[in-house]
Structures are given as C-alpha cells and as structure tokens.
N, C-alpha and C positions, 0 to 999 in steps of 0.2 A: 823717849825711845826713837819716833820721829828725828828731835834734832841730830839724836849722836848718830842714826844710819845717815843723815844727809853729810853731816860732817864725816864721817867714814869714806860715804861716798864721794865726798870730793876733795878727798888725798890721796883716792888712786889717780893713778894717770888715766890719761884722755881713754886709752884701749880699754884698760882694764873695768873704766867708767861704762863704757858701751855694751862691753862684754854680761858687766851683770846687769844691767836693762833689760838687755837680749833677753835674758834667763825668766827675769821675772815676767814680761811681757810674753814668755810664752808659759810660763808657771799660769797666769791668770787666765791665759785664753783657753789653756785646757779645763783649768775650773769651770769654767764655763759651759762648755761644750758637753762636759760630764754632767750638769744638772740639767741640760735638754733631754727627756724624754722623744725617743724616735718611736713611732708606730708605720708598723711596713703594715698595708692591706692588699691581700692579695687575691685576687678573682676566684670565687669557688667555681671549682673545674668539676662538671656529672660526667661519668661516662653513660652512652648511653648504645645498645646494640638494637638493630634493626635486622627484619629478612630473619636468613635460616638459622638454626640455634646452633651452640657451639659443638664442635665435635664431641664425641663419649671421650673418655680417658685413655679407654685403650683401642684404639680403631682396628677394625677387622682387615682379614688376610689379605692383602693383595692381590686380586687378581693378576695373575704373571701373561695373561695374553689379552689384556685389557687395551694396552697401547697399539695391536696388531688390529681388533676390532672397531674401532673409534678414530679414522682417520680420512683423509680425504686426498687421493692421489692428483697430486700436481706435474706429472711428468709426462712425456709429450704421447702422443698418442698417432695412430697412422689413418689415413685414409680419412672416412667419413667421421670421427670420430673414436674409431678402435674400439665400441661397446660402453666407451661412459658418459653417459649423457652431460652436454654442454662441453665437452671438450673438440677443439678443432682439428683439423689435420695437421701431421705432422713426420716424425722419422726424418731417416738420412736419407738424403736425395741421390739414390745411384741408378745412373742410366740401364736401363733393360737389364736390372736386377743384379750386374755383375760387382764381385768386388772391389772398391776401390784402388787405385795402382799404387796410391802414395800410401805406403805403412807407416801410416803417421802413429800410433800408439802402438805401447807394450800393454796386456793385460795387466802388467803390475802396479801401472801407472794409476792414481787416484784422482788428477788433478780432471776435470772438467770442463771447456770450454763455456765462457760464459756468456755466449750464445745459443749453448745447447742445454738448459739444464734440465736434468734426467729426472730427478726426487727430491722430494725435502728431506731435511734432517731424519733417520730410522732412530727410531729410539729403541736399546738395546734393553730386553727385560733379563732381568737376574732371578733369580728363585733356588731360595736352598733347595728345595727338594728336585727341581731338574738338575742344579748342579752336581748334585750325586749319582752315580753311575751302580744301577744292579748287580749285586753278586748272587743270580742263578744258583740257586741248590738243588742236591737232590739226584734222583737217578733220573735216567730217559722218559717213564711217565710220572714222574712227582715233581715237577718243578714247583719251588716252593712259593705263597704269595711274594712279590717285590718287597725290598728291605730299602732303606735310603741312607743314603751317606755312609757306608760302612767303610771307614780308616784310608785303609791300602786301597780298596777300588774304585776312591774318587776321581773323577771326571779328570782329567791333563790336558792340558793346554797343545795346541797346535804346535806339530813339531819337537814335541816334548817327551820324552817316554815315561811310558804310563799309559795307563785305560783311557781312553778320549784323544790317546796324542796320533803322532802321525799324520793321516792325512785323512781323521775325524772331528777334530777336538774344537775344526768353526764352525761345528752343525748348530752348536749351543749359545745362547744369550749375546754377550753384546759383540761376540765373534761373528755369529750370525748375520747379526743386523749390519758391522762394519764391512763385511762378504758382500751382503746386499746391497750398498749404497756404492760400493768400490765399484761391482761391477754390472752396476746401471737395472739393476731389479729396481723394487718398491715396493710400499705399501701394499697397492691394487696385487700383485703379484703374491704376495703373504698373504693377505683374504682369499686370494682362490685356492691356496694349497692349503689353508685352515678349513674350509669349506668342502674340500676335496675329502680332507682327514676324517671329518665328522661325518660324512658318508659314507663312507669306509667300516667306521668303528659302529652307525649304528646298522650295516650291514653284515659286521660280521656272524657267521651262524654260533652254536652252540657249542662246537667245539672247537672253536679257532679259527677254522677254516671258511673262505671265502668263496663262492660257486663262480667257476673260470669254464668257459667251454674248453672241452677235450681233456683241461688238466686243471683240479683244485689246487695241487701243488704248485701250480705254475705261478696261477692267479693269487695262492695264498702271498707266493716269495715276493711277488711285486707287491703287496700290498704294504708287508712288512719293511719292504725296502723304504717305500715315500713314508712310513715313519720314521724309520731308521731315517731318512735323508733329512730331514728334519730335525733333525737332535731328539726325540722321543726315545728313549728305554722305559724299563717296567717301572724305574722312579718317576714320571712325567706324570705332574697330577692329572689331565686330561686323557690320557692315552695312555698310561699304565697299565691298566689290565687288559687293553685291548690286545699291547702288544708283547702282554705274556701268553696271552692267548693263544694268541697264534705261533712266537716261537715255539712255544710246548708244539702245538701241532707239526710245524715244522718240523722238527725236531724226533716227533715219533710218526714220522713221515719216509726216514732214511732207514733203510733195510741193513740186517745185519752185515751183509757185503758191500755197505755203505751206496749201493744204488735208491733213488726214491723208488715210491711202491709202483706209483705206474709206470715205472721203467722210458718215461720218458727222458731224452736229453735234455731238452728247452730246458724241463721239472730238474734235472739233475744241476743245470747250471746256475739256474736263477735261485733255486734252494740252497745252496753252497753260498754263494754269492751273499742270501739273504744272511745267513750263520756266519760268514767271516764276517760281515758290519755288525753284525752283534756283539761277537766276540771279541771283535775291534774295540767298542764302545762300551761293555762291561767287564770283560775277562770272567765269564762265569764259566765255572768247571760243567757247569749241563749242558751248556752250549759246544765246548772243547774237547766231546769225544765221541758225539756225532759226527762235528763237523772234518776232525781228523778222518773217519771211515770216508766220509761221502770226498774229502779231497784224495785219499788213498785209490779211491773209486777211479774217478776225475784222471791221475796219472797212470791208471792201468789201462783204461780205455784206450789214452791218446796212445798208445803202444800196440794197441791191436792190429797186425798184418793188412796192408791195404792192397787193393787190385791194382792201384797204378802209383808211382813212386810220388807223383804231385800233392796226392793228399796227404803224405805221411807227415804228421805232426799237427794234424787236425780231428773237427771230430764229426759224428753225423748224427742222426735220429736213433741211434738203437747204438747197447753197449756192445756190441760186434759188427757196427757196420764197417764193410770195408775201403770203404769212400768218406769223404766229408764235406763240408760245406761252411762257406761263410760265417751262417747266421748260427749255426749251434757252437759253434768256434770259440764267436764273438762273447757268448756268455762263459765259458768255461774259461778265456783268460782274464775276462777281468773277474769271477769269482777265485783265481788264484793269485790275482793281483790282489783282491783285495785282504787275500790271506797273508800275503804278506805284508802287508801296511800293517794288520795286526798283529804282527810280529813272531807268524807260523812259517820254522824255515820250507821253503817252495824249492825244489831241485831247479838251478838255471837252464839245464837241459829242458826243462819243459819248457820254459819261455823261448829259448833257440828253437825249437823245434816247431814250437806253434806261429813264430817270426819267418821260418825259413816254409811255411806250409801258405803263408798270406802272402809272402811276397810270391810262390807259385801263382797265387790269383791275380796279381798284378798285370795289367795291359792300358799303357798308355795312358795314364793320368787317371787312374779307377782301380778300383778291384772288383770281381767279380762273384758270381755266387758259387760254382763248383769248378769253373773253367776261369782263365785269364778274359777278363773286360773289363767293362768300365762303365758300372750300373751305378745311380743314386744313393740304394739302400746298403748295399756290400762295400762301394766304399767309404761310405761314414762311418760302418763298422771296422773296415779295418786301418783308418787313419783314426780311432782312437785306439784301436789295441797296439799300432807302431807305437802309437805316441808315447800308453801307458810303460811301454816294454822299452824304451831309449833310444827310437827314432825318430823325433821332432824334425830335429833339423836334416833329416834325407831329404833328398832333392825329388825323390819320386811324392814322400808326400807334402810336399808343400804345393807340387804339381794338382796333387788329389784334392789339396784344399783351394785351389783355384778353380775347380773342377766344381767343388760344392759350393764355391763362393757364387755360384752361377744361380742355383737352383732360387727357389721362391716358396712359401710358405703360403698355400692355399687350400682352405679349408673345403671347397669342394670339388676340390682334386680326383680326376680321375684314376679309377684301380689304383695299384698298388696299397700296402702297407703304410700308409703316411703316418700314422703316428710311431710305426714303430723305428723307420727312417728317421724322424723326427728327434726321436728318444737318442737318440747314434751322435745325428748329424749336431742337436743342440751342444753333446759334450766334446763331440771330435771340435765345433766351431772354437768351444771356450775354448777350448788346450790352444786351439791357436793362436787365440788373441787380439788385439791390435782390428786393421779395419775387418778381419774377416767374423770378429764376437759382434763388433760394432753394429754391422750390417744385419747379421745373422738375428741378432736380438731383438733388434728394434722391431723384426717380422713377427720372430716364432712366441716372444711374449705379449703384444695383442691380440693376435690373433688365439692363444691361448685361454688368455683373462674373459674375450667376447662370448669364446665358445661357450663356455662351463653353463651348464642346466640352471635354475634357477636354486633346486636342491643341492648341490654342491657337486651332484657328478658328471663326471664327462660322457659324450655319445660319442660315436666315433664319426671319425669324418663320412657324413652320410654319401657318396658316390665311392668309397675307397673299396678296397677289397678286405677292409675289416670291416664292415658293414652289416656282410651275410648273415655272419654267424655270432662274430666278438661283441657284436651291439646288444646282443641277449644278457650276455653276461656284463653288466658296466662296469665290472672290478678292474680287469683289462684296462681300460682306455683311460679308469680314472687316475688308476695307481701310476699307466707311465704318464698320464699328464701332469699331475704333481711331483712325479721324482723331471718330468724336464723343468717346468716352474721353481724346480728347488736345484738347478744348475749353479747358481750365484755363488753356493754356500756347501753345496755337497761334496765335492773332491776340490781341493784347491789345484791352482794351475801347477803341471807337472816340477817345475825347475821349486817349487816351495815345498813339495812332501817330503818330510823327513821319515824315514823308515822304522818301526820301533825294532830294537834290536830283534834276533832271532831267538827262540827259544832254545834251551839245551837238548843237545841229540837224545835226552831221554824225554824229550815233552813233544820230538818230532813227529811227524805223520812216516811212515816208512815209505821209503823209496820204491819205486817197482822197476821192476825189473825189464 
C-alpha cells in the first residue's frame, strides 16, 4: 500500500506533490495535539467582607433633610469670622460701605468668579411627599387632615401654570437648592432657617396660633409665611401639621366682612399675604374663600375718603383711617401681589393707585413714612412694592437703591426697627441684583447666620427699638429672620415671574367700588 501511494505520489507533479504533503503534515499534527490532554488550574478566589454588615434588602425612608443637616459651610465669611469657628475674614471689599459703581453682574447670572467662591455644590433633596401640594378641604372650621399628591394639585414647576407655578414653584427640592447656590446663599444659611422652623413648630400653641405682642394674628402670618417661604405645605413631612395648623387658625381669624378679628391692619396684611402663598402653593378651596373676603376687605379700605389727596391709594392702622402710611401700604401690596401670582384676578386700579400713593412719598432718592423723604426703612419698602408693581427700571428707584446701597448691616444698631428694615431692604436689594445683591448679601447673611440663639430662635437686635417689647415675643424676629435668610429662593427676581393666569370672573373676588 506504501509502494502504490509513493508511486502515486510521484506521478503528480511537483505542486501537486507539495500540496498533499501539506495536507498530511497538518492531518498528523492535529492528531497529535488532539491526544494532548490540557489542564487549566486556576487560583481559588474566597470573598471575603470585613467592617459593617451588608445593608437590609429594603433600606429605610430617606431622610429628605438629611443633606441640609450634615454639611460643612465653605463659603467666605466677614470680619472676625462671621460666627463659624475657624473660618477667616472675608466679603467684598467696598469702601465706607457704599455700593460698588461698576454693575459688573446681572442677578441672573450663575457664573462665579473664581476668586471668590461663595458654596460648595447644594444638593437638591426630592421627596414624594413634599413634591405634592395640599388640597385643603372642608368648611372655614374643618379643615381636613393634609392628603398628598392628589392628581390635579400637584406641585408646578416655576413659571408654569399650575399649583406651585408662578413665582412659587423654586421654594421646593432641587429648585431650591439651584436658587441657593445661583444666588450666593448656602449650607450655613439653610441650617439657620431649619433651626429657625423647628422653633417655630415647637412653639407653636394649641390652636395654631403663635403669641406675637399686640397681634397673634400678626405673629401667627409671619410664621406661616417662613414655612410657606420654604416650600412647606400641609404635605411636608416635617411641617405638615404644624402648618395646617396654623392656616386653619388663620383662616378662622378673617371676620365675616373679611377684616381680621383684631381689626388690625399690620394683622390684615400680613394675614392675606399669608393665605395668597398658600393658596398659591396648594389651590385649596378652604383657603379660597377666606382669602377672597379679606382681599375684598383690602380693596374697600384702600378707597375709603382721605383728609389730604397724598394719601389716596394707600392705607393706615384702622379700616377708616383717613391717612396712610408707608409701612401698612407695604404689606397690603405685596399680599395683593401675591394674589395675583396665585392666579386671583387683582383690579389694576388698585396697584395704580397704591404706585401713585408711594411715589406722593417720594423726596429725593427715598421715600418716606407719611410725608415725602428719604428714611431707610420706607424706602426699602417702597423700592420693593415699585419694583413688584413694574418699576425697576425708573430712574427714581435705581436712585433709592443707591441710597440703600449705602446703608450697613449692624446688629447693634441703634433705635429703629432694623429687622424689619431688613426684612424690606434684603428683598428690595435682591430685585436689584448685580453689585447692589452682591454687597448687600455678603452683610445681611452673616451677620444673620452669627446672630441666631443657640435654640434656633432669633432676639432682636438688642439696642433696636424692637427690643422693648418684640423681644418678649421671639415669633416676630424669628419668622422675619428666616423669611430674609429664605430670600435666595422665595420670590424669584422680578423679569423671571411668570403670572398664573387669572381665574374666571365667576371664581373672582368682587371689585369695590
């Protein structure tokens, strides 16, 4: 067999010769390779855990204000340290306190010199149950426990219509925190006003209300307002019932002629004011027919016959005074302003009326408190109500904000009302923006953060003339010290509020006459 394949094999030709060599030469090597047995040994790998044990399967709720507790503020601080230990001096450097000439920034701007940085990263918390917005049931004394997430009166987005929109909807989560970081707040700033809240809620009394010298009602509106300012409604697992609480009280606070009970004005403005951000923020029908009487209230007053033509379209201490002033003014347009952010139509006549009654107070770069001048406190308040009302950009008050660009933030200031100047002057400064927030901020938030009690409440600035009497009561001084700490995030700057529409003439408050 041998000879014939050799003889086979060499009567092909030469290629053909090669070709099946090839073949068999690898026919054999594979034989080969195939009767190798191969054994692979491969390293026995333990795992092996150390330290704490593995988490449960289904780990527990989230804390949604976890990240606001547990941080460590890195942003610059003023003077001796600004109240937090180991930090050095710092702020913007502006001569004998005035505002700087070059308007180098817009408030809308986000970017940061990075020379100056303000905060670390805010980390925005989510939580279904804040993300849902209360729908209030019930008559004038039944409001019902809070419900959460119900469909239609979910929380809206800034600028958006809907319950939460307008110029509410960054009070919440990571709207919030982006407010915060945009405009130079922080950390340190968020612990005072959590700290602030918790004082608040566990002083509030038994039936809502909070003990304010002169007026419960007063004290109660500001309380509810620095939740409200905070994104808090009755869904907020922390604050929920605190601040059903007290709207119910609110709420059966406003007399059937729509005036509060102690027939104060302060009570009448700041109570409204409280009720339009609520109803802003939940659209709840308990809240929405109250608050229509006490604005119905609000627009018959500012119409009551005055003694001299100056005051007309202002208001005073009592629902017939025939004078007016500043400072009661001041709350009754922005609780109409904020009626309409909440999408209650508000007659233009009353905002003309109350614009043409402020600028009577106007004198040379100020406004004044019953007469034309050019005081601290009256004109913070009324360079926010132009502002709120669409005059930013007049020449009178950009004059008035160079005016407060002046002032200085000192906690033991003598006389006056300085927190409630304060409270004016922190939101008139944001509306402005640019170097006049800049400057302004860098004061009124340290020197805010140092002050606070160890407990979380405010005193009032002890030489002021809220001293005497406001310092009994600490609802006063804590509530506006937290709604100014909560500036960042509370009303966005004016040229960004989107308005939710107006409601239909049959869900309107009636016009007066």
């Amino acid at each position: 067999m041998t000879k014939n394949f050799v003889t086979w094999l060499m009567a092909l030709t030469r290629m053909m010769r090669y070709v099946v060599i090839a073949v068999l030469f690898h026919v054999l090597l594979l034989a080969i390779l195939g009767s190798i047995k191969i054994i692979a040994i491969l390293p026995k790998i333990v795992a092996k855990f150390e330290g704490a044990p593995l988490p449960p399967a289904t780990p527990a709720e989230p804390d949604p204000f976890l990240a606001y507790r547990e941080f460590e503020y890195k942003g610059l601080t003023q003077g001796g340290g600004g109240g937090t230990p180991g930090k050095g001096p710092g702020g913007i450097p502006t001569a004998a306190g005035i505002t700087p000439k070059e308007y180098r920034a817009s408030i809308l701007q986000s970017e940061t010199p990075a020379a100056e940085p303000q905060v670390g990263e805010v980390i925005g918390v989510v939580n279904e149950a804040e993300s849902g917005a209360s729908r209030l049931e019930g008559s004038l004394g039944g409001m019902s426990t809070p419900t959460v997430g119900l469909g239609e009166s979910s929380m809206g987005a800034a600028g958006v219509s809907g319950p939460g929109g307008g110029g509410f909807g960054q009070r919440q989560g990571p709207m919030r925190a982006q407010a915060l970081q945009k405009y130079q707040g922080g950390m340190e700033t968020e612990r005072a006003v959590l700290a602030g809240l918790r004082w608040l809620k566990a002083n509030q009394r038994m039936d809502g209300s909070w003990h304010c010298y002169k007026s419960d009602q007063a004290g109660s509106g500001l309380a509810i307002l620095a939740f409200l300012g905070h994104g808090e409604t009755t869904d907020s697992p922390e604050f929920g019932q605190t601040v059903n609480k007290g709207l119910e009280y609110l709420v059966n606070s406003i007399g059937p002629d729509g005036i509060v009970v102690d027939k104060s004005m302060y009570a009448q403005g700041i109570v409204t004011l409280s009720l339009s951000e609520a109803y802003g923020m939940t659209q709840s029908p308990a809240v929405k027919e109250p608050l229509d009487r006490a604005l119905n209230a609000i627009l018959t007053i500012q119409k009551v016959k005055k003694m001299d033509a100056k005051f007309v379209g202002g208001w005073r201490y009592s629902s017939t005074s025939g004078d007016a002033d500043t400072s009661v003014t001041g709350w009754m347009i922005m609780a109409l302003k904020s009626a309409k952010l909440a999408g209650i139509a508000v007659p233009e006549e009353a905002f003309d009326m109350a614009s043409r009654y402020l600028w009577q107070m106007y004198g040379d770069g100020g406004f004044g408190y019953d007469h034309p001048a050019k005081a601290v406190v009256p004109t913070a308040i009324g360079v926010l109500c132009q502002q709120f009302m669409g005059h930013s950009d007049d020449e009178r008050i950009r004059k008035a904000l160079r005016f407060l660009g002046k002032q200085k933030v000192e906690w033991e200031t003598e006389g006056g009302f300085a927190l409630y100047g304060w409270y004016y002057q922190t939101q008139a400064m944001f509306q402005g923006g640019g170097s006049y927030w800049a400057y302004w901020n860098q004061q009124i938030r340290n020197t805010m953060v140092k002050s606070q009690a160890d407990d979380g409440h405010w005193p009032t600035p002890p030489k002021s003339s809220e001293a005497t009497d406001l310092d009994k009561t600490p609802v006063y001084a804590t509530a506006l010290s937290a709604l100014i700490l909560e500036v960042y995030y509370r009303y966005l700057p004016i040229y960004q509020i989107s308005e939710r529409p107006t409601l239909t003439s049959a869900a309107r408050p009636m016009e007066s006459n």
